[in-house]
C-alpha positions in Angstrom: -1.3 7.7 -36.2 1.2 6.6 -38.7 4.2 4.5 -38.3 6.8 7.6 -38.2 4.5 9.1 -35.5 4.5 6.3 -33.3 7.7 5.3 -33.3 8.9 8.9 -32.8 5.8 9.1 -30.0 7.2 5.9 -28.7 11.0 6.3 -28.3 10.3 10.0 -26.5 8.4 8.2 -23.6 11.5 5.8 -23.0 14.0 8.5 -23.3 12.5 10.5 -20.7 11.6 7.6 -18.4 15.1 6.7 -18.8 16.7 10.1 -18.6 14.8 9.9 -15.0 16.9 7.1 -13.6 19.9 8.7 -12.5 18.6 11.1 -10.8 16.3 8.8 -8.7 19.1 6.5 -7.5 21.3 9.9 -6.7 18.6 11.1 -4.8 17.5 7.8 -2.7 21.6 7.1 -1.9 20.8 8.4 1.3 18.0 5.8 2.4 19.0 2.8 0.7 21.5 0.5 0.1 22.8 -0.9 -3.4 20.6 -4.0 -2.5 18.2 -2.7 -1.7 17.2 0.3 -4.0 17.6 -2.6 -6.8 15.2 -4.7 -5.9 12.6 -1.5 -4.6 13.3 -0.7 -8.9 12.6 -4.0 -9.8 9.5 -4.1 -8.0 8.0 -1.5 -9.5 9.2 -2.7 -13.4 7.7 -6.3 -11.9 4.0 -3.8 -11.4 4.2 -2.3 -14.9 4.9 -6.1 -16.4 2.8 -8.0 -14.1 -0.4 -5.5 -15.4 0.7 -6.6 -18.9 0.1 -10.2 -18.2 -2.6 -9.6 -16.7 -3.8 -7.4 -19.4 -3.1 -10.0 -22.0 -3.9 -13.5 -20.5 -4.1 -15.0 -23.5 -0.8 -14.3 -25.6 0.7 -14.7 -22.4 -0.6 -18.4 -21.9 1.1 -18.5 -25.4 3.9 -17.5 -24.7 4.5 -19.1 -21.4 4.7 -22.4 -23.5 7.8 -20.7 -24.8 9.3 -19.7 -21.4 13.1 -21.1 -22.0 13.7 -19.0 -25.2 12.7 -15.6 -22.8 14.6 -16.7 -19.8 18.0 -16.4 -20.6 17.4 -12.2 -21.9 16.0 -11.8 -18.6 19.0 -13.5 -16.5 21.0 -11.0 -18.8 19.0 -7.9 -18.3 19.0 -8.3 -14.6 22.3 -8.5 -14.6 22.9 -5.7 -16.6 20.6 -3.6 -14.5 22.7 -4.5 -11.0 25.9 -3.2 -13.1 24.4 -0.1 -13.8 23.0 0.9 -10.5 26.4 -0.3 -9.0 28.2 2.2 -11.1 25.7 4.5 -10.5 26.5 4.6 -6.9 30.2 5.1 -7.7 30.4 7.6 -9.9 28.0 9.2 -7.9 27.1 11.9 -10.2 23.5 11.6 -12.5 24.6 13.7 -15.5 28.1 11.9 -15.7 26.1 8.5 -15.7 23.5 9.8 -18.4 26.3 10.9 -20.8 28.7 7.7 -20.0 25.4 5.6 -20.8 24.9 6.6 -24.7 27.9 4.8 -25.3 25.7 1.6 -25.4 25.2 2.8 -28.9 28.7 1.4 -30.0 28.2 -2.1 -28.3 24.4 -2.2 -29.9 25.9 -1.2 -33.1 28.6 -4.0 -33.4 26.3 -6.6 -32.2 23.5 -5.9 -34.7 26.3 -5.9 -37.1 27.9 -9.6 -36.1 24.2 -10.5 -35.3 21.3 -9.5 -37.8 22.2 -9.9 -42.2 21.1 -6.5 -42.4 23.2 -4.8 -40.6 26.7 -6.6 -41.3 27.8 -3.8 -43.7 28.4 -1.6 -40.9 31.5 -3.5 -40.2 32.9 -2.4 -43.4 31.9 1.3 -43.4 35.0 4.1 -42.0 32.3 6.1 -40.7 31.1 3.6 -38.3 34.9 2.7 -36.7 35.4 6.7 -37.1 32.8 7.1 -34.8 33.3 4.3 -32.6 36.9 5.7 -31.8 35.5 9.4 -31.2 32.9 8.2 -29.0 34.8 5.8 -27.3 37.5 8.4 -26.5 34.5 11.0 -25.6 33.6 8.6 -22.8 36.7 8.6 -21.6 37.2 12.4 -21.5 33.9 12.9 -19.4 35.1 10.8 -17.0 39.0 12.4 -16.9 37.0 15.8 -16.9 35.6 15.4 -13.3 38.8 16.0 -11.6 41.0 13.8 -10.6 40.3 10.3 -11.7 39.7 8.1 -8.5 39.6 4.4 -8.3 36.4 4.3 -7.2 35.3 6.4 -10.4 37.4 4.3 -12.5 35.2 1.4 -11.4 31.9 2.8 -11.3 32.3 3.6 -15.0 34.0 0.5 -15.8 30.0 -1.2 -14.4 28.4 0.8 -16.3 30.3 -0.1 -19.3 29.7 -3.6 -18.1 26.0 -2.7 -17.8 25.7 -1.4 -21.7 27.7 -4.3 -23.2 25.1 -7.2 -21.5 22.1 -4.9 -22.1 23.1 -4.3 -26.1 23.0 -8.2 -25.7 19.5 -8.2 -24.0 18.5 -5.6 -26.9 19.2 -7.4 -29.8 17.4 -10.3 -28.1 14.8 -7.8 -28.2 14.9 -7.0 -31.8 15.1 -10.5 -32.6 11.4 -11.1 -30.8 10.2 -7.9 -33.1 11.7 -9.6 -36.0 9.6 -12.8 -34.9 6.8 -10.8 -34.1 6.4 -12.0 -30.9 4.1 -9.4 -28.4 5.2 -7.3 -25.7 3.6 -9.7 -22.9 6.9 -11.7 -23.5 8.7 -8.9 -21.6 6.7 -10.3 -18.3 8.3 -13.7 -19.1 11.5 -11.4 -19.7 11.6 -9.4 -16.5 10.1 -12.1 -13.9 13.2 -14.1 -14.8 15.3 -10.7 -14.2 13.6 -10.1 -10.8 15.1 -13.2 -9.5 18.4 -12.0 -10.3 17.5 -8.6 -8.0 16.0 -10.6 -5.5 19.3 -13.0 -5.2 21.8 -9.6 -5.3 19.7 -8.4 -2.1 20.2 -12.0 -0.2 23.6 -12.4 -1.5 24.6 -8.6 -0.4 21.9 -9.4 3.2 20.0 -6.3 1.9 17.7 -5.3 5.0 14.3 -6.3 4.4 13.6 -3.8 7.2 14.2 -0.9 5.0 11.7 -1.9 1.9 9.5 -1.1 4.1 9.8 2.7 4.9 7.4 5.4 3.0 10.0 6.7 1.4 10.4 3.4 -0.5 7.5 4.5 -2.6 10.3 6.6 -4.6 12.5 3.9 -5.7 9.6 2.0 -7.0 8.1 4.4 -9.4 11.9 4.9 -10.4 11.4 1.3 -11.9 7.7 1.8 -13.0 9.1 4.6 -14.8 12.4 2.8 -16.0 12.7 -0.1 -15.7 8.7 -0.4 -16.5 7.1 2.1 -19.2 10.4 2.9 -20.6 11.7 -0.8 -21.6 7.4 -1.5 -23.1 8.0 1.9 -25.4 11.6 1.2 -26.5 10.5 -2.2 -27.7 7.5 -0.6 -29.3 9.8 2.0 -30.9 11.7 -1.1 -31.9 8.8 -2.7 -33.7 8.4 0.1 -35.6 12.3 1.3 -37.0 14.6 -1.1 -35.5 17.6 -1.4 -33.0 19.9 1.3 -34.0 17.2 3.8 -35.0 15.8 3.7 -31.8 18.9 3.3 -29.8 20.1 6.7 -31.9 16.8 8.7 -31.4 18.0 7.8 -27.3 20.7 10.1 -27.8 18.5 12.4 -26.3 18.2 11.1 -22.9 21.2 12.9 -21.3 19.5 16.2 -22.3 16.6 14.8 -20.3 19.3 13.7 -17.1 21.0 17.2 -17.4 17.8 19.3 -17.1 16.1 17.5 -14.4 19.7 17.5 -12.5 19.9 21.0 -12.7 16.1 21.3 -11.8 16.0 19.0 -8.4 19.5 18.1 -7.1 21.6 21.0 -8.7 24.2 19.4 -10.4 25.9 21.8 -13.1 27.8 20.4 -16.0 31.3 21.8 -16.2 32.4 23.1 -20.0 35.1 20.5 -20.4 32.5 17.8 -19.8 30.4 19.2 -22.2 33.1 19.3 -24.2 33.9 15.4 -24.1 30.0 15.0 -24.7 29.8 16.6 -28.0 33.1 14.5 -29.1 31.2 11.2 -27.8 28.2 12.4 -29.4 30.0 13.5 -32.6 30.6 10.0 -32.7 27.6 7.9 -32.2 26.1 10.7 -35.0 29.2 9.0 -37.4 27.7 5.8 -36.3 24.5 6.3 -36.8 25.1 8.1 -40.4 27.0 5.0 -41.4 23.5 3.1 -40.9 21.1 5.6 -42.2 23.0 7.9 -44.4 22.9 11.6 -43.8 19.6 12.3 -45.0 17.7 10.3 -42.5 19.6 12.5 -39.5 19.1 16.1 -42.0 16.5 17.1 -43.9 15.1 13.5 -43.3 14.3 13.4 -39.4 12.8 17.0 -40.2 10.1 15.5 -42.7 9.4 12.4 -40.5 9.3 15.2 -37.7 6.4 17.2 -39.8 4.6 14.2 -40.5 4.0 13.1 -37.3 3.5 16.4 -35.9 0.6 16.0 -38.8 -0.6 13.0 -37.4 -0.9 13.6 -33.5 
């Protein structure tokens, strides 16, 4: 399988494994806590990395040597992930969340730009403000288009946004390792550090241990195998392959994904003006992404990529 095939192969599996999430955490509200549906997510994730290690005992030996330069993105991500399933829980609606959440795009976009050589000309191209504005002013019309705009939905967004700005931070760490060609067993490293951070929000929070224990707790963990797990091991694989902002505009996707399986199992409907405010926010992460890869690449030149790894599966 070529490189264009894998990566495409690659960032599908994490769009729909994260296009999943919101739905799962609507859907357990009833049965768990804040705490404690965190930690249940972070248990599984802990499953799918803790196989890895296991898998790869020797690069992660290697690694482990190397323990301080992993721990810090870990701290972040978990972190990040406890804002997101907070403002999950607020806004309280899984198609909202998927839409509000491809607004990572803009933070990922600026940081690879202050961060990584390559990238810096972004800060000098119109298209890439253009966009930013459009999509910043998308996300905020999704969230006026609800209704009336309540505190507690005011807030719940505002922790998601919280969420995306220290996970674009945890992502270009993770572009960094693929720069450094450092392995994916470093995400064990990564995540054990992040699992400590769930772990601390359910003690802090006195999360009832009582309630990990019920069947239905099987739910919230395969919510992290799938999530927090198999989708973070393919989006850094799909990183490896194109890079940050490639793969963090092919995940554009993953509100289509949240949308359908909304309808689907918990019958949420999208109203008109919120798909509205979507195509504006959208509109504008496309400016974004054109200002890095030029219109080619999102034209005629995803089609050809398309048809060659359609020729190589």
């Amino acid at each position: 399988m070529g490189s264009a095939a894998r990566a495409i192969l690659y960032v599908s599996i994490a769009s729909i494994c994260y296009g999943l999430q919101p739905v799962f955490i609507k859907a357990m509200v009833p049965f768990f806590s804040i705490t404690e549906q965190t930690l249940l997510r972070f248990t599984g994730g802990l499953i799918v990395f803790g196989t890895i290690a296991l898998l790869e005992e020797k690069e992660l030996k290697e690694e482990a040597k190397r323990w301080m330069h992993f721990v810090p993105a870990g701290l972040i991500y978990g972190f990040a992930v406890v804002c997101w399933i907070i403002g999950n829980y607020l806004v309280m609606d899984a198609i909202t969340t998927g839409i509000l959440s491809r607004v990572n795009i803009i933070f990922i976009a600026v940081i690879s730009s202050l961060l990584f050589a390559d990238e810096k000309r972004l800060l000098l191209s119109r298209r890439f403000f253009t966009g930013m504005v459009l999509a910043a002013i998308g996300a905020i019309g999704v969230i006026a288009s609800k209704g009336t705009i309540t505190f507690e939905l005011g807030v719940g967004a505002g922790f998601i946004m919280l969420a995306h700005l220290l996970g674009s931070f945890y992502s270009a760490d993770l572009k960094s390792l693929a720069n450094h060609k450092e392995s994916a067993t470093s995400l064990s490293i990564i995540f054990a550090s992040s699992f400590l951070v769930a772990a601390a929000f359910f003690f802090i929070r006195g999360g009832e241990v009582g309630n990990l224990v019920q069947p239905i707790m099987l739910i919230p963990i395969i919510s992290g195998v799938t999530g927090l797990g198999i989708g973070n091991y393919f989006a850094f694989k799909s990183i490896e392959e194109q890079g940050l902002v490639a793969t963090t505009s092919m995940l554009l996707a993953t509100p289509l994904v949240t949308a359908v399986i909304s309808f689907v199992f918990i019958a949420e409907e999208l109203v008109a003006l919120q798909l509205f405010w979507a195509m504006v926010l959208i509109a504008g992460c496309y400016l974004i992404i054109n200002a890095e890869f030029g219109p080619l690449h999102l034209g005629r030149g995803i089609k050809k990529e398309f048809k060659k790894a359609l020729a190589h599966l």
